[in-house]
C-alpha positions in Angstrom: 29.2 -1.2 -20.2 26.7 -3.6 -18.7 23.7 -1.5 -20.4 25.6 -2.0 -24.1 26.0 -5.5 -23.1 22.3 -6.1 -22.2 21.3 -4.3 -25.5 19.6 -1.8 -23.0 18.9 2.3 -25.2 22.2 4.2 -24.0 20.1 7.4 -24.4 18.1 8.5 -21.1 14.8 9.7 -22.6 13.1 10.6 -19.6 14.2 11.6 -15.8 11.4 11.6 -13.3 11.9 12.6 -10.0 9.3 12.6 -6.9 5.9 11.3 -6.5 5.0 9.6 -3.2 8.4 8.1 -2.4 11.9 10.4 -2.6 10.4 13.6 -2.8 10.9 15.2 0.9 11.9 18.7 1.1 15.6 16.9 1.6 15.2 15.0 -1.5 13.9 18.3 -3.1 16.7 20.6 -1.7 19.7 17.8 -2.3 17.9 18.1 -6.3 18.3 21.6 -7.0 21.7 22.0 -5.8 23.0 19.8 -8.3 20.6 21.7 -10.5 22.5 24.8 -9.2 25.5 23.9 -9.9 24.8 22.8 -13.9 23.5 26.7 -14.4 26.2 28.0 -13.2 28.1 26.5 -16.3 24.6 27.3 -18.8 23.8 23.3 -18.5 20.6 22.4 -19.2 19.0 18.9 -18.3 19.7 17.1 -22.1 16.5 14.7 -21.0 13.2 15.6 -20.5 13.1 16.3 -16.7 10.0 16.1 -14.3 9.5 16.5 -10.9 6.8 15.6 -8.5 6.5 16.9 -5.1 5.5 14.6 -2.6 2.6 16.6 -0.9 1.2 20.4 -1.2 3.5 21.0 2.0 6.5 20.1 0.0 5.2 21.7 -3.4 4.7 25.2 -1.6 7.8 25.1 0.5 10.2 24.8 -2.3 8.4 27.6 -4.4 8.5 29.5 -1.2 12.5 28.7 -0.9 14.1 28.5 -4.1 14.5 24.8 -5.2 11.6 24.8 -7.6 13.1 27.7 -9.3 16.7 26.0 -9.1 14.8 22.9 -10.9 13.2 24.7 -13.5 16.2 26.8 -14.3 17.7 23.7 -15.9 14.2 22.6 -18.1 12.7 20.9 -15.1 8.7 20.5 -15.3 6.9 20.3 -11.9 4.4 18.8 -11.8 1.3 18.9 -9.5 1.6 16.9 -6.0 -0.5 13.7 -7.4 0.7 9.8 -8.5 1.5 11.5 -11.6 3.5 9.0 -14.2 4.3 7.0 -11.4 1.0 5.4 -11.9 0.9 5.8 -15.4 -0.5 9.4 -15.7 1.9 10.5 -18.2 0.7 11.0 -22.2 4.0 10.4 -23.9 3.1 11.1 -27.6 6.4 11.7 -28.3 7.4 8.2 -28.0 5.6 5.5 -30.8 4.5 2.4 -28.7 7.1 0.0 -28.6 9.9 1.9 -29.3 13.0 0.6 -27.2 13.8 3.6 -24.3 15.3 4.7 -21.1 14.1 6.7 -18.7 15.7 6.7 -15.1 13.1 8.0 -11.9 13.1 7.5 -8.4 9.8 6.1 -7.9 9.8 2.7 -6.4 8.0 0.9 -8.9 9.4 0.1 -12.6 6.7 -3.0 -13.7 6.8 -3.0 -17.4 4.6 -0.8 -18.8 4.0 0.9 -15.3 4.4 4.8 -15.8 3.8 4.6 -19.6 2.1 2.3 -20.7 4.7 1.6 -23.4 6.0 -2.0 -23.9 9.4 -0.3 -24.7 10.2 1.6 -21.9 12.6 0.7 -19.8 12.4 2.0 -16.1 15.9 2.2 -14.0 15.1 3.1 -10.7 17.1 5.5 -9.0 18.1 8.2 -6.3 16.7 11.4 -6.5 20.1 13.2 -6.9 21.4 10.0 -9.8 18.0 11.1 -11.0 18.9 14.5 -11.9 22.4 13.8 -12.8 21.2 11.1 -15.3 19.2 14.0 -16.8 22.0 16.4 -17.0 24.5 13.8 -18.5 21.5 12.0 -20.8 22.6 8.6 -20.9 22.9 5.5 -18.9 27.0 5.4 -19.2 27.2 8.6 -17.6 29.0 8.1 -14.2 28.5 11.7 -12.2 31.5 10.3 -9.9 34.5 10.5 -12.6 32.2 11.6 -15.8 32.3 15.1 -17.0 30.2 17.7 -18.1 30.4 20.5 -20.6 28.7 23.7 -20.3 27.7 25.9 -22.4 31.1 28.2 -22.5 32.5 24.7 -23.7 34.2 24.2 -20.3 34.3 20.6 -18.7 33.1 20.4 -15.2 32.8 17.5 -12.7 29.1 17.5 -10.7 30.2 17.7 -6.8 27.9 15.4 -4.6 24.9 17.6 -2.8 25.4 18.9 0.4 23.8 17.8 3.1 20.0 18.5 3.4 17.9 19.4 6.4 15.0 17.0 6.8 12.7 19.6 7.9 12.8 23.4 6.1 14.4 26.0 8.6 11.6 28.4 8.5 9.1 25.4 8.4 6.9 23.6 5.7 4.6 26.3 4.2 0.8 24.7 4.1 0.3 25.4 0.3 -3.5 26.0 -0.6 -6.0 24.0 1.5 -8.7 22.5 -0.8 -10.2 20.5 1.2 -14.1 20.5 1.2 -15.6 19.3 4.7 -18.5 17.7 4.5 -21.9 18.6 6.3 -22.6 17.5 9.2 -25.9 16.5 8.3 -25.6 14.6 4.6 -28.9 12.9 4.7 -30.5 15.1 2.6 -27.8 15.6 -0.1 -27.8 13.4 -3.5 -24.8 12.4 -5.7 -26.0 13.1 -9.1 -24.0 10.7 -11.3 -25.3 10.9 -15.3 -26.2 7.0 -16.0 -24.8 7.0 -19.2 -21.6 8.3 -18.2 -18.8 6.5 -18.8 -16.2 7.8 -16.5 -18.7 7.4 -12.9 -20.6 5.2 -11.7 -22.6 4.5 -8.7 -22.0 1.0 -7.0 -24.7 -0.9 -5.1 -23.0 -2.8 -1.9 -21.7 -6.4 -2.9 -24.8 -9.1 -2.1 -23.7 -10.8 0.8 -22.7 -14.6 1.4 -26.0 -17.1 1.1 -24.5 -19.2 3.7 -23.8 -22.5 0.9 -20.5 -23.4 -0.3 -18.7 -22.5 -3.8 -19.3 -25.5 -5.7 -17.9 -26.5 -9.7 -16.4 -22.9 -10.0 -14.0 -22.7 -12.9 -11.0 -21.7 -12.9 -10.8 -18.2 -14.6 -6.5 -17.8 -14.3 -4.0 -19.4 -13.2 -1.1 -16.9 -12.8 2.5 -17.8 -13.7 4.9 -16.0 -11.6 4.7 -12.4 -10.7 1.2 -11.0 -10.7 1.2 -7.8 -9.3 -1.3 -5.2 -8.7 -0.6 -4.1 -12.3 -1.1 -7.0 -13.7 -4.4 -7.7 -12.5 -5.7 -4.0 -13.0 -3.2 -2.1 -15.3 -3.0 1.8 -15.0 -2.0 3.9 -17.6 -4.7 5.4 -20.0 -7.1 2.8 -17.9 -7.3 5.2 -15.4 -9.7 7.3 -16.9 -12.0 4.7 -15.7 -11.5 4.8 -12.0 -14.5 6.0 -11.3 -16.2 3.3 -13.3 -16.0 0.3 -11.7 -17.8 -2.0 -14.3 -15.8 -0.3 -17.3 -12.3 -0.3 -15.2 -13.1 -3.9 -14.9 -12.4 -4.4 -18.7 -8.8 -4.7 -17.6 -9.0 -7.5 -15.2 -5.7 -9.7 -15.4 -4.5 -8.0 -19.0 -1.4 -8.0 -17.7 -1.0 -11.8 -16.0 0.8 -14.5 -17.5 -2.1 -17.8 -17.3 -0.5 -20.7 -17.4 -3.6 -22.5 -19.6 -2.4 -20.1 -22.8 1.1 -18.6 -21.9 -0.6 -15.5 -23.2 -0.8 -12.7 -20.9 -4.3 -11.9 -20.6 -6.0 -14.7 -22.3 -7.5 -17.6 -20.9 -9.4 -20.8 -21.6 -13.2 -20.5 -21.4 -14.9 -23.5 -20.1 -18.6 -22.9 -21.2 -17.8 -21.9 -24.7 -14.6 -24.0 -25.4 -12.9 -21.2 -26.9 -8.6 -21.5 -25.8 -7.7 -17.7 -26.1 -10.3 -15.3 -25.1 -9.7 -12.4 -23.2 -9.8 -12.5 -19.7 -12.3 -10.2 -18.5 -14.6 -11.7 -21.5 -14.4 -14.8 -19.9 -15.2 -13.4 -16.8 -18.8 -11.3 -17.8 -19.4 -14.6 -19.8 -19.6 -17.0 -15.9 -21.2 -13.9 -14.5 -23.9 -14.0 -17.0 -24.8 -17.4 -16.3 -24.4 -17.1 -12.6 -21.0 -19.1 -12.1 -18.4 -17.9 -9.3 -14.9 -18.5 -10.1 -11.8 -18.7 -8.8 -8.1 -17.3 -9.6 -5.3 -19.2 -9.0 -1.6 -17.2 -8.0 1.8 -18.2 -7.5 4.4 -16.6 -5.0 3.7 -13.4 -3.4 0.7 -12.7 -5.4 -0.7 -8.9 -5.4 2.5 -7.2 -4.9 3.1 -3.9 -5.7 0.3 -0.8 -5.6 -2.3 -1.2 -3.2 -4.9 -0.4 -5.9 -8.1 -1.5 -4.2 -9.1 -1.9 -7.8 -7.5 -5.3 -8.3 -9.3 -6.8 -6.0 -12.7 -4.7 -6.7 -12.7 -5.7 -10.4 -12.6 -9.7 -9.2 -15.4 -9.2 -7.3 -17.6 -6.7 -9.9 -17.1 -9.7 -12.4 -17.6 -12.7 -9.9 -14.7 -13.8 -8.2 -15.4 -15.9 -5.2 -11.8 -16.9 -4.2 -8.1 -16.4 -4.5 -5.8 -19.1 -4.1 -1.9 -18.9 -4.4 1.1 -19.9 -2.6 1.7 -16.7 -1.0 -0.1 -13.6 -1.0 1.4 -9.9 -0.8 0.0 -8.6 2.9 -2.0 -5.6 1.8 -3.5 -7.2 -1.4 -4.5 -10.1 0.5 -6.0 -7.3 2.9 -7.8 -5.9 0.2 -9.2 -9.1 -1.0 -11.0 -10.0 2.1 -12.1 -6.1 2.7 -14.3 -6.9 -0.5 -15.4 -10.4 0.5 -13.7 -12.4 -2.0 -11.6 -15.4 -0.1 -8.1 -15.1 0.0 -6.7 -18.8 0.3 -3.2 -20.5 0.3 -2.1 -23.8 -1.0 -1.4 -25.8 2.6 1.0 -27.6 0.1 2.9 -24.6 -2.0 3.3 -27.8 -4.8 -0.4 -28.3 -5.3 -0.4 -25.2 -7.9 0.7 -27.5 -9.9 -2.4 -29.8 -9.7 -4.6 -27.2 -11.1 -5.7 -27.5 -14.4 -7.3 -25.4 -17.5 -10.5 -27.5 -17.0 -10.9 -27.7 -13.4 -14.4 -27.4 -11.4 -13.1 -26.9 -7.7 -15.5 -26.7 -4.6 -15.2 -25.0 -1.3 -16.3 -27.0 1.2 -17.7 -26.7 4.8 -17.6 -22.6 4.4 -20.4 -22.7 7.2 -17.7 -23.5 9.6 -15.3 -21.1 8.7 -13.0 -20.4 11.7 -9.3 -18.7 12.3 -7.0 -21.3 11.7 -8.9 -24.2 10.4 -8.4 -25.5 6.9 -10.8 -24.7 4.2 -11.3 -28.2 2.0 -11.0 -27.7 -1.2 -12.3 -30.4 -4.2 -10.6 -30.4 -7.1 -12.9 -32.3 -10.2 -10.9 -32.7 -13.4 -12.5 -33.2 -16.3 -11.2 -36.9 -16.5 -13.2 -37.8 -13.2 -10.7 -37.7 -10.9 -11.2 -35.7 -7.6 -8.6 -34.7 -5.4 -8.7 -33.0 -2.0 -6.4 -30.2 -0.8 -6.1 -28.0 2.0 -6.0 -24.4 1.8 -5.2 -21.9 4.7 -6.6 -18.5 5.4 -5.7 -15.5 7.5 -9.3 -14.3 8.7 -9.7 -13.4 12.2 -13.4 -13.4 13.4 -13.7 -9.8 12.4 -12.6 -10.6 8.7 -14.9 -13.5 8.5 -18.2 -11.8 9.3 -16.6 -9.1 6.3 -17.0 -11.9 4.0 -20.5 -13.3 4.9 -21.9 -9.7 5.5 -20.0 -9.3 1.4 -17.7 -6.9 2.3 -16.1 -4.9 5.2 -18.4 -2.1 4.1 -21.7 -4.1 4.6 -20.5 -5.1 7.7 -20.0 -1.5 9.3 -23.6 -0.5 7.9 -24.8 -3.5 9.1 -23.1 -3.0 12.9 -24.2 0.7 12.5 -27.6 -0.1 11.9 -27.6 1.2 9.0 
């Protein structure tokens, strides 16, 4: 009732089932007993079903004791142990972009777009056994508690709830194939040969390191409205073909985020050109070009989501000097400072809302950058008037030799005498 009422697709398109999260040999045993019971009445899954393992251990061990078979007995796919369409690996030609759908998985993420990259998919996160009954019954007003099925001998059955699940398999997790490659122990003499006109690899030269002076008259590339995830600063999908290509990757920064300057997701206002909505990441290579840092301004808990080192990688590839937002999501902000970009927070949550489209703002007295001391920060607007703020930071000494060496990686060669 509440789906008809939201004008949500009745029809579950999809069920997905697995990736990192959900997808223990429980989850995986629990599963195929429900799958069990819908063969024994001919009952195929009436959505398309998938299934990711969560590791090679898990993959192997339920080949090895029957739940794989038991999922692909109803039409079940099982896929290979990997992020999968969880990240947005999944090439749905089937469904025209935009098309208003359901699908129902148990991954823990459902950000628009997130596993399809289709604008009308809508993701309703579930367990791993509502998962699979979803997919048996097809639509979203299918309760498996007092719903019931018919198989194919046009008898009506009732699902009964799994049985409990052992956590660990009786006869123990099978390894699966190890395909893992050690390295030598002596790799001073090998070379990575990476084609320099490919498009899909690159090889990155370390991030310069700090030159000691403060960020002065940076613009202000974004200035995210609300949730900014991970995704929305380096969307997935068919972008992650790129992964291997920083520079190209980067093409995607902020596609996704909401800028207040233009209410347009992945537009902004550029400042050397004038232009009001230009694409993000064109912005970006433009300030690069000439030499200008800039900063990104966040709102609440920005960087949730995915780890994705990328979304803090593509910032710096394209110039990024700082981050400043009311809050920050821990390992994103973790991230951040890993690749020397400064992750600040407004000492006042309510000055976010003195930032404007045509700012210059200055980071002052970086030379003295200690744990728990303010960083100054100058904001010039473009009608003369300057106004202080405070901003806080989280470094500890450790993290603020990352950022003046450029990046926690310079820093270990550097301390490694490398």
């Amino acid at each position: 009732q509440e789906a008809k009422e939201e004008g949500f697709p009745d029809t579950v398109s999809a069920a997905l089932v697995g990736s990192c999260t959900n997808s223990s040999y429980e989850d995986m045993s629990r599963c195929a007993d429900l799958a069990r019971q819908a063969k024994a009445h001919g009952l195929n899954a009436a959505a398309k079903f998938m299934v990711t393992p969560g590791s090679e251990q898990v993959r192997a061990t339920i080949s090895r004791d029957g739940q794989q078979e038991a999922l692909e007995d109803i039409g079940g796919i099982v896929l290979a142990n990997a992020c999968g369409p969880c990240i947005g690996q999944w090439r749905r030609d089937e469904m025209p972009e935009g098309e208003p759908n359901s699908i129902v998985t148990s991954y823990n993420r459902n950000f628009p777009k997130r596993n399809d990259a289709n604008s009308g998919t809508m993701n309703f996160i579930a367990s791993p056994e509502l998962a699979v009954a979803m997919s048996l019954g097809g639509s979203l007003s299918f309760n498996p508690l007092t719903d019931t099925l018919t198989g194919a001998d046009g008898v009506e059955f009732k699902l009964e709830a799994p049985a409990p699940a052992p956590e660990v398999p009786p006869n123990g997790f099978d390894q699966g194939t190890d395909r893992y490659v050690a390295p030598p122990e002596d790799g001073s003499n090998v070379d990575v040969a990476v084609d320099a006109s490919s498009t899909r690899l690159q090889v990155l030269n370390p991030w310069p390191a700090w030159d000691g002076e403060d960020f002065v008259d940076m613009p202000v590339l974004v200035k995210a409205a609300g949730k900014c995830t991970t995704d929305h600063i380096s969307p997935a999908g068919a972008w992650l073909r790129f992964r291997g290509h920083l520079d190209n990757l980067s093409d995607n920064m902020f596609l996704g985020a909401v800028n207040t300057f233009t209410d347009d997701p992945g537009t902004g206002v550029n400042q050397l050109s004038g232009e009001q909505i230009q694409p993000i990441p064109e912005i970006a290579r433009e300030y690069k070009a000439q030499s200008m840092r800039w900063i990104a301004i966040g709102d609440n808990n920005y960087g949730e989501g995915s780890s994705r080192e990328h979304a803090a990688m593509s910032p710096r590839m394209l110039g990024a000097a700082a981050v400043v937002t009311r809050s920050f999501a821990r390992i994103h902000e973790a991230n951040l400072k890993k690749q020397g970009i400064l992750p600040l927070t407004f000492e006042d949550p309510s000055d976010y809302d003195r930032i404007r489209a045509d700012d210059r703002i200055s980071l002052i007295g970086l030379a003295n950058l200690i744990p728990g001391q303010p960083v100054v920060c100058v904001v010039a607007h473009d009608d003369g008037e300057e106004e202080r703020i405070n901003l806080r930071h989280t470094m500890n000494p450790g993290q603020i030799e990352w950022f003046k060496a450029g990046s926690a990686m310079n820093h270990m060669k550097n301390t490694a005498g490398g």
